[in-house]
C-alpha positions in Angstrom: -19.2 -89.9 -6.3 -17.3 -86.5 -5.6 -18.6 -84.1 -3.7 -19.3 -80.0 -5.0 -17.8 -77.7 -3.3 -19.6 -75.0 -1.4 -19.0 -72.8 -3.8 -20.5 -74.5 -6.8 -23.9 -75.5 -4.5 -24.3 -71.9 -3.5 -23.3 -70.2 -7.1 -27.1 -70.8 -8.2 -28.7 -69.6 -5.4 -26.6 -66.2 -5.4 -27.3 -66.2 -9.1 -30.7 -66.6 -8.9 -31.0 -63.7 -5.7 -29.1 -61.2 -7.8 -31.2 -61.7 -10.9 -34.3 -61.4 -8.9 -33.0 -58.1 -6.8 -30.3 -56.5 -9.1 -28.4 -56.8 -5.7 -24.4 -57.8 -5.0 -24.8 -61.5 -3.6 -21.9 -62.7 -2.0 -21.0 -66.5 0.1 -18.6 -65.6 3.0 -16.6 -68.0 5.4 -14.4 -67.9 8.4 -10.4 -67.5 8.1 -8.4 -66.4 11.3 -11.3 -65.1 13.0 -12.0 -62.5 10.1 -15.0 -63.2 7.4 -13.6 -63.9 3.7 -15.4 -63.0 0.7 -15.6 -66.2 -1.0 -17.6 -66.1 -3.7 -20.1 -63.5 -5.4 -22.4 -62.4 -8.2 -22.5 -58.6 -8.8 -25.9 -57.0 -9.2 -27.0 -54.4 -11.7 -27.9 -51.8 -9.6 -26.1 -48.4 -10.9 -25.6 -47.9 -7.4 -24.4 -51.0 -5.5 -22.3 -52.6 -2.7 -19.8 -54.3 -4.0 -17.1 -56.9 -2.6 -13.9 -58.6 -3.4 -13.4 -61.9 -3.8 -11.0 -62.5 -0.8 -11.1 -59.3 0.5 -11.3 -59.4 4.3 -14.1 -57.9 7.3 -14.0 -58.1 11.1 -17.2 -60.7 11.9 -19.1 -58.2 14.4 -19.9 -55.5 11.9 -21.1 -57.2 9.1 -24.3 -59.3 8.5 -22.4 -61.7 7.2 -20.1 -61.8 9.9 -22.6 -61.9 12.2 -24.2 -64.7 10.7 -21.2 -66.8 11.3 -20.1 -65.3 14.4 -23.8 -66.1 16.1 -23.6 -70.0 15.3 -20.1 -70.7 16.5 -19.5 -72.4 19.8 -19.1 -69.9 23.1 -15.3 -70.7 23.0 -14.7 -69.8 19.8 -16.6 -66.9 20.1 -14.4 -65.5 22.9 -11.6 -66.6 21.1 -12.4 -64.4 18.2 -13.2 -61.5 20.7 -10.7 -61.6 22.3 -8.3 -61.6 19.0 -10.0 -59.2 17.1 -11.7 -57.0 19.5 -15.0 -54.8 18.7 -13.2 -51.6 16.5 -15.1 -48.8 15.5 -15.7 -48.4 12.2 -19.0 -45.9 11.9 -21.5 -44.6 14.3 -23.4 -47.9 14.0 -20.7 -50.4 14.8 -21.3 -51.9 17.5 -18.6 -51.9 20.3 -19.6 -53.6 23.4 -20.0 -57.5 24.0 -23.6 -56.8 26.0 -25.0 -55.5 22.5 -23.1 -57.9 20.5 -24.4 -60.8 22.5 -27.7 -59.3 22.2 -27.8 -59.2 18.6 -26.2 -62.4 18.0 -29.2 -64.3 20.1 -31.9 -62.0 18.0 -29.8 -63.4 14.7 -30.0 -67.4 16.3 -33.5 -66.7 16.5 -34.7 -65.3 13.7 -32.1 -67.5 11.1 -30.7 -64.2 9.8 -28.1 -61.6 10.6 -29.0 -58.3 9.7 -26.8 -54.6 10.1 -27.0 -51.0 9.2 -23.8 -49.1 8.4 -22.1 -50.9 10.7 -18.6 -51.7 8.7 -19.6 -49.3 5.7 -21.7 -46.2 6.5 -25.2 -45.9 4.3 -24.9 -49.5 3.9 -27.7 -52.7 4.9 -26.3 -55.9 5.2 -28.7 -58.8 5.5 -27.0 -62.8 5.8 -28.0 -65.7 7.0 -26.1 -68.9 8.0 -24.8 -72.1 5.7 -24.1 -75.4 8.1 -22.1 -78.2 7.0 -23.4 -82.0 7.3 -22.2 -82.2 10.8 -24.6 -79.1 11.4 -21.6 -76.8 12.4 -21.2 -73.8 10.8 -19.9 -73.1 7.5 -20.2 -70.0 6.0 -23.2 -67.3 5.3 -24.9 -65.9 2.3 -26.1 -62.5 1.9 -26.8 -59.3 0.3 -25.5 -55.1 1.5 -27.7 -52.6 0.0 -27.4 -49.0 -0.2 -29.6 -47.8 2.8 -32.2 -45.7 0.1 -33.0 -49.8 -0.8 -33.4 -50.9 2.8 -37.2 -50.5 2.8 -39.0 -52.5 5.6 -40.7 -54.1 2.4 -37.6 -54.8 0.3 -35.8 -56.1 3.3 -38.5 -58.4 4.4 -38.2 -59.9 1.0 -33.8 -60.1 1.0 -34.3 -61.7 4.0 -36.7 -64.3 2.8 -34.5 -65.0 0.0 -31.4 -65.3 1.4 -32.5 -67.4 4.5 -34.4 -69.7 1.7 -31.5 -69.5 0.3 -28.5 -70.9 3.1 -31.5 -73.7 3.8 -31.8 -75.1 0.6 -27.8 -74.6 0.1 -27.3 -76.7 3.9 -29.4 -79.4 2.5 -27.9 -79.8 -1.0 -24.5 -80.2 1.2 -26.6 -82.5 3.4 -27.7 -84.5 0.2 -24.3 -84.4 -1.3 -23.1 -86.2 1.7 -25.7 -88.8 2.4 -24.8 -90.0 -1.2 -21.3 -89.9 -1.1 -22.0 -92.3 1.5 
């Protein structure tokens, strides 16, 4: 039996999310220590985040980065710091490793990433992590909403959803392996 890619065991849960919210879902992974857009479903909104396919972001200014960035091991974390750095990109970003650590160990904790205009002022990026079978880290899922959308209500709900969602995505992976086996 063939395995589905990622991409094809996430594409209904993004679709699902963005019909539910009328938000821009999008699946992100790691390449060269930068977060790629790998996949997304455009919402409706009139006014929306959106992303392209490919297009590149540094890890520690994005939810999505974050998520990623949060679940890797201590070396490669350094190693990505180190290579990339902490740039400014708004008034948000944040630029020093004590607050980066810091909000990586909050994201660990609470199985999602969250920021506010931190790559893209006026912007709320909530992600939460995808793990392969082996349980290492994969790629994240999430949603960027125009900060008049980031309600505590509304967000509370985005983050349900897309932490329900990278869950039920690492164990369709999980399941795609066991019966490969």
């Amino acid at each position: 039996m063939s395995r589905k890619p990622l991409r094809d065991v996430a594409f209904p849960y993004m679709e699902r999310i963005s019909r539910e919210t009328g938000e821009t879902v999008i699946l992100c992974g790691l390449r060269e220590h930068v977060g790629v857009c790998l996949e997304k479903v455009e919402g409706h909104h009139a006014l929306r985040v959106s992303f392209e396919l490919g297009e590149s972001y540094p890890l520690h200014a994005a939810a999505t980065g974050k998520a990623i960035l949060a679940h890797l091991d201590p070396d490669e974390q350094k190693a990505v710091l180190d290579d990339i750095g902490l740039p400014r990109f708004t008034d948000s970003t944040i630029t020093t490793v004590s607050a980066l650590r810091r909000d990586l160990a909050k994201a660990r904790k609470n199985r999602h990433s969250e920021s506010e205009g931190e790559a893209i002022a006026g912007t709320y990026g909530i992600a939460a992590p995808i793990f392969s079978p082996s349980g290492r880290i994969l790629a994240s899922i999430g949603v960027s909403v125009p900060k008049q959308r980031a309600e505590p209500e509304n967000c509370r709900r985005l983050v349900e959803l897309i932490a329900d969602a990278a869950e039920e995505i690492t164990k369709g992976l999980d399941a795609q392996q066991a019966q490969s086996k």
